[in-house]
C-alpha positions as CSV (number, residue, x, y, z in Angstrom):
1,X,-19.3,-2.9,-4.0
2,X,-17.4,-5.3,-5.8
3,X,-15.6,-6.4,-9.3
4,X,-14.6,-9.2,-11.1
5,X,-10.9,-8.5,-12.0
6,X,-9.3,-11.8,-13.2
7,X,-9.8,-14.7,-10.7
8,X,-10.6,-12.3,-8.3
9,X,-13.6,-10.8,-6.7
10,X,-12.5,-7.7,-5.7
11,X,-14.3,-5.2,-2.9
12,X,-14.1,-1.6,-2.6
13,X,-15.7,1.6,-1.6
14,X,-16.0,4.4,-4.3
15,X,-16.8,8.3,-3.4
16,X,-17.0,12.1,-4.4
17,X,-16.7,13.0,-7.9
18,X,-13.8,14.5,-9.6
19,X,-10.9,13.5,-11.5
20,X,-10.7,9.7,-10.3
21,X,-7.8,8.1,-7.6
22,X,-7.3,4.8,-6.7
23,X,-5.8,3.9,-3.4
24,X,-3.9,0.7,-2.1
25,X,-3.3,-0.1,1.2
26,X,-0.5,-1.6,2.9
27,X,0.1,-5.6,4.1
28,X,-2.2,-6.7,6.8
29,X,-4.8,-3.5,6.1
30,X,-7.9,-3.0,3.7
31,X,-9.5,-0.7,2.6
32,X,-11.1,0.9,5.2
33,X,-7.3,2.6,6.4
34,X,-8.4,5.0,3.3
35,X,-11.5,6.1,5.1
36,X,-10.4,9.7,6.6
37,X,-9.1,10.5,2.6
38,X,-11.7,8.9,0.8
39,X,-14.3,11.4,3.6
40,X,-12.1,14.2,2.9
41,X,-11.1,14.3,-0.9
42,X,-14.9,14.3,-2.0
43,X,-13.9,16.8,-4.8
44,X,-12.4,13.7,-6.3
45,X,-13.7,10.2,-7.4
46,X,-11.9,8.2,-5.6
47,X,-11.9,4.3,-5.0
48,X,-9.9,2.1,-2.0
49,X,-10.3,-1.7,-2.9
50,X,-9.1,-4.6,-1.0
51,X,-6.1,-6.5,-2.2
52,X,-6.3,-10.3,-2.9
53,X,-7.1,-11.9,0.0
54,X,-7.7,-9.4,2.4
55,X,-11.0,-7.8,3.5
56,X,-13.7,-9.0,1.1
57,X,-11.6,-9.7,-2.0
58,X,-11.0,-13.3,-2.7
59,X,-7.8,-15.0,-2.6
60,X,-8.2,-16.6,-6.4
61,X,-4.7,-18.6,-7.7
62,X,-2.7,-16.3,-6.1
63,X,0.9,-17.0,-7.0
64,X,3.1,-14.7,-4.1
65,X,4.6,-12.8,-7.1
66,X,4.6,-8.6,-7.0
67,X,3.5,-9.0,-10.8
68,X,0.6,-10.5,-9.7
69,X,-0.5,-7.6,-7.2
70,X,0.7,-5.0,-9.8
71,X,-1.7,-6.9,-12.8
72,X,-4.7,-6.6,-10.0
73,X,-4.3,-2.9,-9.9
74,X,-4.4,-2.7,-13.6
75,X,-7.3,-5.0,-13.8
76,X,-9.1,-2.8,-11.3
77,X,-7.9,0.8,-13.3
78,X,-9.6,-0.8,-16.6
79,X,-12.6,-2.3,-15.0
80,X,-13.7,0.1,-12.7
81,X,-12.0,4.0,-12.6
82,X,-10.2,4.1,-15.7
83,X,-7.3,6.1,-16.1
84,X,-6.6,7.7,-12.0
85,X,-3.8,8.6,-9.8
86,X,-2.8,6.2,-7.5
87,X,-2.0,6.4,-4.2
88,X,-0.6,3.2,-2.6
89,X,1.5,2.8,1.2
90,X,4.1,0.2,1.7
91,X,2.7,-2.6,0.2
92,X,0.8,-0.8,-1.8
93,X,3.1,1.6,-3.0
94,X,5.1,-1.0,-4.7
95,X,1.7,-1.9,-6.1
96,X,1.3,1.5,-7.7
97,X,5.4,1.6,-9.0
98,X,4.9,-1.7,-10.8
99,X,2.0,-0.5,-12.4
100,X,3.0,3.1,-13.4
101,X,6.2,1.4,-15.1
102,X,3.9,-1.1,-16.6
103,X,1.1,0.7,-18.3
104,X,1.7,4.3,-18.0
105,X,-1.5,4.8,-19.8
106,X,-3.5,4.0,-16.9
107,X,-1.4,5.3,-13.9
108,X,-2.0,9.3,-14.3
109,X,0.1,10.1,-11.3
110,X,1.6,8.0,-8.2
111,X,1.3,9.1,-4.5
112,X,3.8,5.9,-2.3
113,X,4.2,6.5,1.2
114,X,6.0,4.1,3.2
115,X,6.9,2.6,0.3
116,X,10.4,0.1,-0.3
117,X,11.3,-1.0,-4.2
118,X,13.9,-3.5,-2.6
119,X,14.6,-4.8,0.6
120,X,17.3,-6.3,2.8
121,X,18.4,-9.8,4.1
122,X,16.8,-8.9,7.6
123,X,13.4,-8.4,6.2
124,X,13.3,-11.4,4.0
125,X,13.6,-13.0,7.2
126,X,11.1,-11.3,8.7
127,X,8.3,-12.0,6.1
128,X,9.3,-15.4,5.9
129,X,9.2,-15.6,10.1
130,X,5.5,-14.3,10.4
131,X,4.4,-16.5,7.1
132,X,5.4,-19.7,9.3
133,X,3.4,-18.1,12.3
134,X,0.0,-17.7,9.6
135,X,0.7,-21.3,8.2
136,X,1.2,-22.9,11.8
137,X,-1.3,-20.9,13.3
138,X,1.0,-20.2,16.1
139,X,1.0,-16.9,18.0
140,X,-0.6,-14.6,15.0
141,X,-2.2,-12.4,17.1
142,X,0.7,-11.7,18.9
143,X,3.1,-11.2,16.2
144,X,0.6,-9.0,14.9
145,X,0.1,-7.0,18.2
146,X,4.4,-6.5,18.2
147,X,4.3,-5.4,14.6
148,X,1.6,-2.6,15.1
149,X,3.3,-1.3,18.5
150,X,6.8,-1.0,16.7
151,X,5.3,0.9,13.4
152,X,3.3,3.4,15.7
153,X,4.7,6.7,17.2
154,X,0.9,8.3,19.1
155,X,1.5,6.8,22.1
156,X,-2.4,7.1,22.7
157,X,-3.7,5.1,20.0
158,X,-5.2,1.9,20.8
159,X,-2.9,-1.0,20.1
160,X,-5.4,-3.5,20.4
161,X,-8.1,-2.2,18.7
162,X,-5.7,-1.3,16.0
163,X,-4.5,-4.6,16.0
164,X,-7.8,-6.8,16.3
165,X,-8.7,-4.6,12.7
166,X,-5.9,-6.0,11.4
167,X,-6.3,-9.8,12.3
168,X,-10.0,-9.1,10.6
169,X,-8.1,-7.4,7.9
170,X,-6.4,-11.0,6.7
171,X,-8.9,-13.4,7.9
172,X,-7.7,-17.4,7.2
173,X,-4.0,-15.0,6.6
174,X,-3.8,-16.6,3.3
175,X,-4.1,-13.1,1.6
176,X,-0.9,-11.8,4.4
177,X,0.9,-15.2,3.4
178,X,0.5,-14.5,-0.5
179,X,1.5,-10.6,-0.4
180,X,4.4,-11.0,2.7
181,X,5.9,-13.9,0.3
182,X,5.8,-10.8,-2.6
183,X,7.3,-8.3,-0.5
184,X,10.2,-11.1,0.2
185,X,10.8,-11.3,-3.2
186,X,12.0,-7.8,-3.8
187,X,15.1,-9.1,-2.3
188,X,16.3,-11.0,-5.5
189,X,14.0,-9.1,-7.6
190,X,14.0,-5.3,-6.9
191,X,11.1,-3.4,-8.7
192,X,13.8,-0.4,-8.9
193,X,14.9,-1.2,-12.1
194,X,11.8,-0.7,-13.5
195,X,11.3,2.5,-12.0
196,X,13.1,3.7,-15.3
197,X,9.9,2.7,-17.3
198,X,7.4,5.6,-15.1
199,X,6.8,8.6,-17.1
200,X,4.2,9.9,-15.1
201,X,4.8,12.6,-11.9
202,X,5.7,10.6,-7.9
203,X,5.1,12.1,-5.3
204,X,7.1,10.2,-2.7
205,X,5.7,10.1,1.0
206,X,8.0,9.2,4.6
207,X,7.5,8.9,8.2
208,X,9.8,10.7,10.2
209,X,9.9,7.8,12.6
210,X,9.4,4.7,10.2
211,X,11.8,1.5,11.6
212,X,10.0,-0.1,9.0
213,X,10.5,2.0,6.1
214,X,13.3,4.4,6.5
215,X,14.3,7.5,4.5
216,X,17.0,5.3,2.3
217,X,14.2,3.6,1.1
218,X,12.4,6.9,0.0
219,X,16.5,7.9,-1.5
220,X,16.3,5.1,-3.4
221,X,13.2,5.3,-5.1
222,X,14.0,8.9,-5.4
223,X,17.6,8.2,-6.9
224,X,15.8,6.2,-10.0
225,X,13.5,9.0,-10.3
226,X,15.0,12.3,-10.2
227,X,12.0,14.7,-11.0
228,X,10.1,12.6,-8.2
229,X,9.0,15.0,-5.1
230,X,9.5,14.3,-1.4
231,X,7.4,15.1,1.7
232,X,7.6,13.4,5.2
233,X,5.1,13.3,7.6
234,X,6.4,14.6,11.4
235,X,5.9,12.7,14.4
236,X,4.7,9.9,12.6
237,X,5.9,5.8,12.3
238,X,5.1,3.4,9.7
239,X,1.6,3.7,10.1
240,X,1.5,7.1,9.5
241,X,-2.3,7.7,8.0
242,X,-3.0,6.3,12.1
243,X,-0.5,8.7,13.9
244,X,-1.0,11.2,11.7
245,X,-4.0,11.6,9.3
246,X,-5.0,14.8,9.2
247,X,-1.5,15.7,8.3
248,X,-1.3,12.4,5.9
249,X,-4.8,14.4,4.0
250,X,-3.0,17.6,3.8
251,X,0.1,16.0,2.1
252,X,-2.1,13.9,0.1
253,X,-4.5,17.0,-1.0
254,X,-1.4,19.0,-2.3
255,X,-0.2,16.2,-3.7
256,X,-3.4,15.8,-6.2
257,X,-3.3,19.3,-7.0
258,X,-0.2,19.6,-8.4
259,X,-1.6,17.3,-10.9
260,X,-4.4,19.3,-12.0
């Protein structure tokens, strides 16, 4: 299916009925990493759309902000589900923070996993590194193929398949460019702040092996947000919905029902 949302055209699947969630997924990913949940949590309407410029949503004017991601997800809540919980990793969790603090009327819960509100000099680097590689054309598929080995823990999943979805994921990598240069920007701009502004319960979401996202990242959205809950998924690295996601359901399950 897909939306009109702003200057975008925005694709997603929608399933189950129930109280309606809304899940974002993470840079380099669409919405098809939702799959296992969105089979699973039928007892729930829930919708997994692709952010601007990856999968089938269009890129539009997009501007490399965070605001600009956040504002999609709101566009999205008021077209399409309405009022839902949202459930967002890494990327996508800062998605789902910005809007909570933004318009707490349409964020009913948030579920982050993997999820950073600021991050270092290092990954600046690293975002600005791989947007070169996209705008050059130089080595993508490579870069791409490091990045999922060092965010995985299963030793037998399938790098290259895993990675090959991915490169389909971003296409031209116009979308990647857009949301890595967003990400960057949490450097100088930190959503935390603004975690101040989220009435609504968080349910915060690790990896027990995550280089990418380490626990102080989970502390320090927890530190802004002191009523916020913590669970971490065992045995898993960045990409824990792949190592993990029967575990990543389970969390994700109780998670929802402590909001009924």
């Amino acid at each position: 299916m897909t939306q009109r949302v702003g200057d975008i055209d925005v694709a997603f699947r929608a399933e189950g009925a129930g109280p309606a969630v809304v899940f974002v997924h993470g840079l380099a990913e669409d919405h098809t990493s939702w799959r296992t949940q969105q089979d699973a949590l039928t007892d729930y309407r829930t919708y997994a759309y692709d952010l601007r410029g990856h999968g089938g949503t269009s890129l539009g004017a997009a501007d490399g902000s965070p605001e600009q991601l956040r504002d999609d997800l709101i566009g999205f809540l008021e077209a399409v589900s309405g009022p839902a919980i949202c459930i967002g990793f890494s990327l996508g969790g800062t998605v789902v923070l910005g809007a909570a603090a933004r318009r707490p009327d349409l964020v009913r819960a948030a579920v982050v996993l993997g999820t950073s509100t600021v991050v270092g000099r290092a990954a600046v680097g690293f975002y600005q590194e791989r947007i070169e590689r996209v705008r050059q054309g130089d080595r993508v598929a490579e870069a791409m193929h490091s990045d999922t080995t060092a965010a995985l823990r299963n030793a037998r999943t399938d790098v290259g398949q895993l990675t090959k979805w991915r490169l389909e994921a971003i296409g031209s990598g116009l979308g990647y460019v857009n949301a890595a240069r967003a990400m960057a920007q949490l450097y100088e701009r930190p959503l935390t702040p603004a975690l101040a502004g989220i009435r609504c319960a968080v349910t915060v979401i690790g990896a027990e092996h995550d280089m990418f996202c380490p626990r102080k990242a989970a502390d320090i959205i927890l530190g802004s947000l002191p009523h916020a809950e913590y669970a971490e998924i065992p045995d898993a690295g960045h990409l824990m919905n792949v190592d993990q996601p029967e575990a990543v359901t389970k969390t994700l399950r109780q998670a929802l029902e402590s909001t009924r």
